[in-house]
C-alpha positions as CSV (number, residue, x, y, z in Angstrom):
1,X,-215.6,-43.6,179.0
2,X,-215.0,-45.8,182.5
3,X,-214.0,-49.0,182.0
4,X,-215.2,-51.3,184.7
5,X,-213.4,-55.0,185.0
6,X,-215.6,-57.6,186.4
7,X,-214.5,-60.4,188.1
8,X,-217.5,-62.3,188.8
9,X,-220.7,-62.7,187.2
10,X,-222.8,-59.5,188.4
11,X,-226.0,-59.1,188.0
12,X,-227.8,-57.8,184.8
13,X,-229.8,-55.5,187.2
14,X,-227.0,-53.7,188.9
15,X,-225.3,-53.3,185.6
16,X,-228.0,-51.4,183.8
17,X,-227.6,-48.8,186.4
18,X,-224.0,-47.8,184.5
19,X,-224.8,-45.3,181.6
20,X,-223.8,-47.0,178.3
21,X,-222.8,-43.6,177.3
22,X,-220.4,-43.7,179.8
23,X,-219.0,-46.8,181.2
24,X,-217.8,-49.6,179.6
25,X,-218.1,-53.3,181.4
26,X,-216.0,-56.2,180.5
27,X,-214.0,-59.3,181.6
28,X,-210.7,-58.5,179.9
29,X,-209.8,-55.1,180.4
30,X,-206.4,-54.5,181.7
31,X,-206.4,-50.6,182.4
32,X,-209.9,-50.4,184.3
33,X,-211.1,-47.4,186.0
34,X,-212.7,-49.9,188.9
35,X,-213.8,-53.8,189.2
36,X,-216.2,-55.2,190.7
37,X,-215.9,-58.2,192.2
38,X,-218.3,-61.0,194.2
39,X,-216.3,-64.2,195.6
40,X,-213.2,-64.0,193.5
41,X,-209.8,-63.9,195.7
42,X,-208.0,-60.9,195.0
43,X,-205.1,-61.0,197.1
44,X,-202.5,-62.1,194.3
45,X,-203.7,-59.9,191.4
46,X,-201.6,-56.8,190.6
47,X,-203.3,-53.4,190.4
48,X,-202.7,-50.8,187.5
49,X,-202.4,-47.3,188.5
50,X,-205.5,-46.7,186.5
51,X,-208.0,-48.1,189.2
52,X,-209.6,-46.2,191.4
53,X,-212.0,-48.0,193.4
54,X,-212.7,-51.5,194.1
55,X,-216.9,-52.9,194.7
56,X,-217.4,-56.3,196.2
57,X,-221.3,-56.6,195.5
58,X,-221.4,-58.3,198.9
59,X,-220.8,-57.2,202.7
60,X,-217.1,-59.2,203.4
61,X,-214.3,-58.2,202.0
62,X,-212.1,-60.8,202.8
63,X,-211.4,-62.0,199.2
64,X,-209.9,-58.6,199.0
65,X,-206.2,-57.0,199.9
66,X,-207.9,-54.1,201.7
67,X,-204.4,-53.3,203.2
68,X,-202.8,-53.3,199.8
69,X,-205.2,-50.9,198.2
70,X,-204.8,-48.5,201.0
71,X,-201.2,-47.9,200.4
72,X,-202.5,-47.8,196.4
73,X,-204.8,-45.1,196.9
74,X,-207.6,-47.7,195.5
75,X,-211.1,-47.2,197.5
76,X,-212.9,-50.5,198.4
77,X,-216.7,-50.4,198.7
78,X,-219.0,-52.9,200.1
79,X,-222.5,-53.3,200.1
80,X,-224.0,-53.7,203.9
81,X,-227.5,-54.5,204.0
82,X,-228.3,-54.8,200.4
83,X,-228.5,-59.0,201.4
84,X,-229.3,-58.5,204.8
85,X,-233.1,-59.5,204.5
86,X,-231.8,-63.1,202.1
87,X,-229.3,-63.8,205.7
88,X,-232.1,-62.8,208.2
89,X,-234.5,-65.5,206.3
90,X,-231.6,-68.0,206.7
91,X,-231.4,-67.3,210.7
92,X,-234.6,-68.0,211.0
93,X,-234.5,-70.9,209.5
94,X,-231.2,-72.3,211.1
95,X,-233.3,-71.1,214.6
96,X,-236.4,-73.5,213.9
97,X,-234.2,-76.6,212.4
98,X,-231.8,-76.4,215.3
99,X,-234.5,-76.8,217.6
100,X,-237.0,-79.6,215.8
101,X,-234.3,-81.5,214.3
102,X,-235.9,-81.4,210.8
103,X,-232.6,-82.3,208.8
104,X,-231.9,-85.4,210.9
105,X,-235.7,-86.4,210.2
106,X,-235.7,-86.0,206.6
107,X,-232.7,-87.9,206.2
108,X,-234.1,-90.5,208.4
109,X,-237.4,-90.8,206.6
110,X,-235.5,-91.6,203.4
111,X,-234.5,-94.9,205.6
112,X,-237.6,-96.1,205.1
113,X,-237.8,-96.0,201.3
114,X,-239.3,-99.9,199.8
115,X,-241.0,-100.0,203.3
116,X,-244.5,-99.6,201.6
117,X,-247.4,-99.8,203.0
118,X,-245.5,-100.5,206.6
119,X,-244.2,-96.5,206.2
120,X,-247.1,-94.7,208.0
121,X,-246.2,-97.1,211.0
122,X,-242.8,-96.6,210.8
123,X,-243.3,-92.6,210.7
124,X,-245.3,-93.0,213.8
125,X,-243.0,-95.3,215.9
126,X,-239.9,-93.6,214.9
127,X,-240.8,-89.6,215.2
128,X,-240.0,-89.2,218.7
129,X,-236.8,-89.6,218.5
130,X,-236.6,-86.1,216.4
131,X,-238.9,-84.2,219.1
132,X,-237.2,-80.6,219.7
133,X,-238.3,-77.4,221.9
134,X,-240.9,-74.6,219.9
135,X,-238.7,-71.4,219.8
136,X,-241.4,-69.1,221.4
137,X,-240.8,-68.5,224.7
138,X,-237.5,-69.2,224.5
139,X,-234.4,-66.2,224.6
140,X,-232.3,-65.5,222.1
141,X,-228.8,-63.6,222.0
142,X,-227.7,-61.9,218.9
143,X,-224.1,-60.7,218.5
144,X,-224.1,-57.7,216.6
145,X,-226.8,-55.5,215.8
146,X,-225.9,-54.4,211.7
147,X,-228.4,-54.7,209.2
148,X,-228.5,-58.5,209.6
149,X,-228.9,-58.6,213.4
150,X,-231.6,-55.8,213.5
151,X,-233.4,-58.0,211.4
152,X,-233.0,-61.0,213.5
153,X,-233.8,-59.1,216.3
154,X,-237.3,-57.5,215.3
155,X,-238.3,-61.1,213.7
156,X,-237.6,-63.0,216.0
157,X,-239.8,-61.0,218.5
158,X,-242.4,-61.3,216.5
159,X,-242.1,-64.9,216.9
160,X,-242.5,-65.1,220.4
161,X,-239.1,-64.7,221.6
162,X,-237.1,-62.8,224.0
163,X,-234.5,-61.2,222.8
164,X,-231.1,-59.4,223.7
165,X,-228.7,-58.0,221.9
166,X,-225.0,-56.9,222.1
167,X,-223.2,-54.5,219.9
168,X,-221.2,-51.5,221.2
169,X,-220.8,-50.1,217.5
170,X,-224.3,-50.2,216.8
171,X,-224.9,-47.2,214.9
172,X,-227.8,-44.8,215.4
173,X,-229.4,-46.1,212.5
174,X,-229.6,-49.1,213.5
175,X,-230.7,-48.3,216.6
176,X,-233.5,-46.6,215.2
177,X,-234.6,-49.7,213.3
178,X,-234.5,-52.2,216.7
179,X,-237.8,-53.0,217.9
180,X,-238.3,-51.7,221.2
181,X,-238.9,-55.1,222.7
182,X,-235.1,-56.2,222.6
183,X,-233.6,-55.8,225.0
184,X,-230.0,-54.5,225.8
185,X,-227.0,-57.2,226.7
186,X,-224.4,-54.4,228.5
187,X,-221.6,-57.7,227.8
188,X,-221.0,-60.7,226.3
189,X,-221.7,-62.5,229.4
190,X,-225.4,-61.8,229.7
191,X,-225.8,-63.0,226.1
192,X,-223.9,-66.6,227.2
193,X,-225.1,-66.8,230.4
194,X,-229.0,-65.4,229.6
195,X,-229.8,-67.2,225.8
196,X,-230.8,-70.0,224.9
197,X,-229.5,-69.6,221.1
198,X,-226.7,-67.3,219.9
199,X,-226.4,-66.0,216.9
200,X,-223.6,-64.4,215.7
201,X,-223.4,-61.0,213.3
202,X,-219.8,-59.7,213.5
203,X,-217.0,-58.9,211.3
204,X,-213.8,-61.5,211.7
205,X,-211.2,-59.4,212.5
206,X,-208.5,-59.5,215.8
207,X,-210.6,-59.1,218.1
208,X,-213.5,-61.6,217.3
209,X,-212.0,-64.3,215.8
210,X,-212.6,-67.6,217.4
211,X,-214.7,-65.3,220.2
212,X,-216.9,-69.0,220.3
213,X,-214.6,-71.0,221.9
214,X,-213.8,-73.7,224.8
215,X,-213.8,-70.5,227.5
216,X,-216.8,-68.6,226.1
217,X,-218.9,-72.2,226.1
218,X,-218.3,-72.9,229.4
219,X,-220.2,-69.6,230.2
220,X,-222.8,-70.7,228.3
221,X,-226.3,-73.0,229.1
222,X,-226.2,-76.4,229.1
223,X,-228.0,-76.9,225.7
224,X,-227.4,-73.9,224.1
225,X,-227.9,-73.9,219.9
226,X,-225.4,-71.5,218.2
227,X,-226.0,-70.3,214.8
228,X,-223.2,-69.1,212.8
229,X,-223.9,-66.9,209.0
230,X,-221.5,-64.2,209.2
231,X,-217.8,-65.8,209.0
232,X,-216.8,-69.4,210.0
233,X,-213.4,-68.5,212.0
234,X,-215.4,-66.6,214.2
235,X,-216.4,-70.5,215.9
236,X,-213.2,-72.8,217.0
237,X,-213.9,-75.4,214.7
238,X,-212.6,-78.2,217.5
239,X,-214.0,-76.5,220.5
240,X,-217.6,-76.8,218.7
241,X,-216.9,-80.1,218.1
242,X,-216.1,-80.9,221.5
243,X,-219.0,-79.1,222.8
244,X,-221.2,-80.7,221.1
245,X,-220.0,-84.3,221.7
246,X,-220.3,-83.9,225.4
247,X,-224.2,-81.8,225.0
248,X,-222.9,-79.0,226.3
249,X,-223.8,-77.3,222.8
250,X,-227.4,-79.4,221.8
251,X,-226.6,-77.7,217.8
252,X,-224.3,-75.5,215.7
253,X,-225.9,-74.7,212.2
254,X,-223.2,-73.3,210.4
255,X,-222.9,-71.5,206.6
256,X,-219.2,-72.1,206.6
257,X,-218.7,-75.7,207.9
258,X,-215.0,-77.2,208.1
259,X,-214.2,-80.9,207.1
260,X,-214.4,-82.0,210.7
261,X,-217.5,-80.6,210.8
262,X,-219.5,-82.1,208.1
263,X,-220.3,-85.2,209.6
264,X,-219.9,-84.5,213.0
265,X,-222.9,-85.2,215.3
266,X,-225.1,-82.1,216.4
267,X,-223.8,-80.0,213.4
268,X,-226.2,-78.9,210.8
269,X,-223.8,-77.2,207.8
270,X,-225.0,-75.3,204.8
271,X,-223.2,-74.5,201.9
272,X,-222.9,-70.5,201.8
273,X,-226.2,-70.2,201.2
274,X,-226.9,-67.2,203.4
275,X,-226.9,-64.4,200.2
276,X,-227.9,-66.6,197.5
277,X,-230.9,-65.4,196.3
278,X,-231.6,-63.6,193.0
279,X,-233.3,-60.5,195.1
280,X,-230.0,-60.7,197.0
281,X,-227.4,-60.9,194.1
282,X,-229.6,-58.1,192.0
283,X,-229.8,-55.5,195.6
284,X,-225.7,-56.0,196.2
285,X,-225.3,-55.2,192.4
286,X,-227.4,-51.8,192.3
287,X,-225.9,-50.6,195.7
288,X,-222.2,-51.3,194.3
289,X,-223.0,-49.8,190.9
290,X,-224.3,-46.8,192.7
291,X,-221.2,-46.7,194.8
292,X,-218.7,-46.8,191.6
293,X,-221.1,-43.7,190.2
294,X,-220.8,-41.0,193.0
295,X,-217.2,-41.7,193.3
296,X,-215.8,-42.3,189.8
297,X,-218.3,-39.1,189.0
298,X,-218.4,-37.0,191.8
299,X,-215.7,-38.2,194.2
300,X,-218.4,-39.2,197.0
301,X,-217.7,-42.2,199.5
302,X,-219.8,-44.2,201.2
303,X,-219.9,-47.4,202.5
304,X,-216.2,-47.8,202.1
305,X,-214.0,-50.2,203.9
306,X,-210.5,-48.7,203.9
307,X,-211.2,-44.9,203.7
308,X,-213.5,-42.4,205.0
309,X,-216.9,-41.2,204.4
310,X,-216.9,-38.3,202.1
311,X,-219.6,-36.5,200.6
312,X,-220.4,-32.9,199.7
313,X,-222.3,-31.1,197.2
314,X,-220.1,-29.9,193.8
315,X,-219.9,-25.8,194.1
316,X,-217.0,-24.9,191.5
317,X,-215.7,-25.6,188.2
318,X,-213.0,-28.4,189.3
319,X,-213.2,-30.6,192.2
320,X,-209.7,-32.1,193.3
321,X,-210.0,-35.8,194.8
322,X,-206.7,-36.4,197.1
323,X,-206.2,-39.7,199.3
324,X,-203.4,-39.0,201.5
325,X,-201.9,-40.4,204.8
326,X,-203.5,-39.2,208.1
327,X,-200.5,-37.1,209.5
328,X,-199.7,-33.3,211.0
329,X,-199.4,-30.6,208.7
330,X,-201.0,-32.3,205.4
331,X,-203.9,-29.5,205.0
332,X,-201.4,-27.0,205.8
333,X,-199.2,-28.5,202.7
334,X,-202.3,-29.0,200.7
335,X,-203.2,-25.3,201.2
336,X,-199.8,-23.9,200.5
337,X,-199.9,-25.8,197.2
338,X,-203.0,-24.3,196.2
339,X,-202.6,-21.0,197.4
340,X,-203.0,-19.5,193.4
341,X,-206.3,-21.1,193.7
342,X,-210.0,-19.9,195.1
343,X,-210.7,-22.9,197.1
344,X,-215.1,-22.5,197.0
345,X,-215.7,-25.3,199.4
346,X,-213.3,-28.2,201.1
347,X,-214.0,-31.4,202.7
348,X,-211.3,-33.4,204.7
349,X,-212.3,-36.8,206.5
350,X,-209.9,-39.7,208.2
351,X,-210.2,-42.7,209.3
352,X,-207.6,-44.9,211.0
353,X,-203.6,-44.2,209.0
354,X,-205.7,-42.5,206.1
355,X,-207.6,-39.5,205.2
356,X,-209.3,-37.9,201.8
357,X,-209.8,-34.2,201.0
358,X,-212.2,-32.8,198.4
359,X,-211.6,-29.7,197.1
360,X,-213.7,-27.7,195.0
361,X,-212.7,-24.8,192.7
362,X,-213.9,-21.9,190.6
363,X,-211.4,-22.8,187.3
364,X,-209.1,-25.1,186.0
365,X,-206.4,-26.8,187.9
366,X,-202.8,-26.9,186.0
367,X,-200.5,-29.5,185.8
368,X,-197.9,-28.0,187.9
369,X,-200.3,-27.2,190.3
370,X,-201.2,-31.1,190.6
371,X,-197.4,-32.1,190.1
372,X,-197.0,-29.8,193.3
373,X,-199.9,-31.6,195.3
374,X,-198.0,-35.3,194.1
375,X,-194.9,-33.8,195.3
376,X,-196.1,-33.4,199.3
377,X,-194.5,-36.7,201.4
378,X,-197.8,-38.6,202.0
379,X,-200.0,-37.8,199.4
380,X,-201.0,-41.2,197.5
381,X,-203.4,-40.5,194.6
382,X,-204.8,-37.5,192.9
383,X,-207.6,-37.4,190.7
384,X,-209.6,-34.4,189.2
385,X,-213.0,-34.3,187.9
């Protein structure tokens, strides 16, 4: 029986995917197999040796000591795209209110409450002030082309709008999914210099963070509206600010505002809303349930964050699950220490300082046969199933 730990409330939906026969879901346990886990910081929990894997029913995995696990031999899963569609509807909202000033309006209209009969006048001597530009016709740059930004991208060409898009990672999926009438930024500059809205669809890491700042605005059109639903740090919180107080930036509708922000003029700020939707919550649990199955199961990656993709069919009797570090020789070590076994298939994939073999055989696997695999400098976990 697998015990999963949850540390959030997950959806019903996703959970009835687990096999009661089989898995075992509950707050408290203290020896899971896995967790899975929605908003909940992780960073100062200690893992037991019996986890294996790690599912954030969600796409960031900041709340989560990615690093840590690494070096632990725990895989940490995501699930990209299962809210994408919930974040695309939010872009496309943040796109028409950062151009007719709707929120400013309906908090102005609630001025005129014990007005009576004089509000109809009031409404029509006071709207002009909230006029703003229709978005057709208009360009728009998208930063990032994911699962998110391909969405942005096809909708809002549908809407009338030209559209370019940057993304040197995009992946040929992706690609596949863009509609043929966006059209292809070759640098940041074009989309700063070209659009008049941004949106943003990256990762925060290094490289990106605080990639909307003073420099980058400067480069930009005078009146340019930048949405932000991916990560707030990925927007200087005071360079915004300052943007916007001298109209260089006409909006910033942000999902992660900062306490400067809130009440500063031209800044529309949601509260996280961008994946909160039942459709959203129920897709992220199903894909991370699924995720926990073919690896706790069959030994299967995908969609992980800190190891490789992995995935082959099961041919033999045993299949041995290693994480190990990505260094010379390992296979060759690996080999030697099975060289009493008939290997039927194998599967070795890296990424970055790590790596994972699968290796399938025709009988069992002895103990000092795995106490010789544990044994070889850079191995970090061993399972079997």
């Amino acid at each position: 029986m697998f015990q999963i730990k949850l540390l959030n409330k997950i959806s019903p939906i996703g959970l009835e995917k687990f096999d009661k026969n089989q898995y075992s879901c509950a707050e408290d346990f203290e020896n899971p197999d896995a967790i899975m886990v929605r908003s909940a910081s992780m960073h100062d929990m200690e893992f037991s040796s019996s986890v294996k894997a790690i599912a954030r029913a969600g796409a960031g995995v900041n709340n989560i000591p990615c690093d840590k696990c690494s070096e632990q031999g725990i895989v940490v899963f995501n699930t990209p795209g299962a809210n994408a569609n919930a974040v695309k509807e939010m872009v496309i909202l943040g796109l028409l209110i950062s151009s007719r000033r709707v929120a400013d309006s309906m908090e102005w209209v609630k001025t005129l409450s014990g007005k009576g009969e004089e509000v109809s006048k009031m409404v029509e001597k006071g709207k002009g002030q909230f006029v703003g530009p229709e978005i057709a016709g208009k360009t728009l740059g998208i930063i990032g082309l994911g699962a998110i930004g391909v969405l942005v991208a096809n909708a809002a060409a549908d809407l009338g709008m030209t559209v370019y898009g940057y993304d040197p990672y995009i992946s040929v999926e992706a690609a596949w999914g863009l509609s043929s009438q966006v059209k292809h930024a070759v640098n940041l500059n074009e989309i700063y210099e070209k659009c008049d809205y941004i949106t943003i669809h990256v990762p925060c890491n290094s490289e990106t963070k605080g990639m909307i700042n003073a420099s980058s605005i400067a480069t930009m059109k005078t009146g340019v509206r930048i949405l932000n639903f991916a990560r707030g740090e990925l927007v200087d919180a005071q360079d915004i600010i300052d943007a916007l107080a001298i109209k260089k930036v006409s909006c910033y509708v942000t999902d992660f505002p900062t306490d400067a922000q809130l009440t500063a003029p031209g800044v529309v700020s949601f509260p996280h809303l961008g994946a909160s939707t039942p459709e959203s919550e129920d897709n992220c649990a199903k894909m991370a349930v699924k995720e926990l199955i073919d690896y706790l199961e069959n030994g299967n990656i995908k969609n992980s964050v800190n190891m490789p993709a992995a995935s082959m069919p099961k041919s033999g009797k045993t299949r041995i699950c290693i994480i190990h570090q990505n260094i010379p020789t390992m296979l060759s070590k690996i080999s030697t220490a099975l060289s009493d076994i008939n290997i039927e298939n194998m599967l070795n994939q890296s990424k970055k300082n790590y790596a994972y073999t699968m290796i399938d055989t025709n009988g069992e696997v002895s103990a000092a046969v795995l106490e010789g695999l544990r044994s070889i400098k850079g191995v970090i976990k061993i399972r079997t199933i």
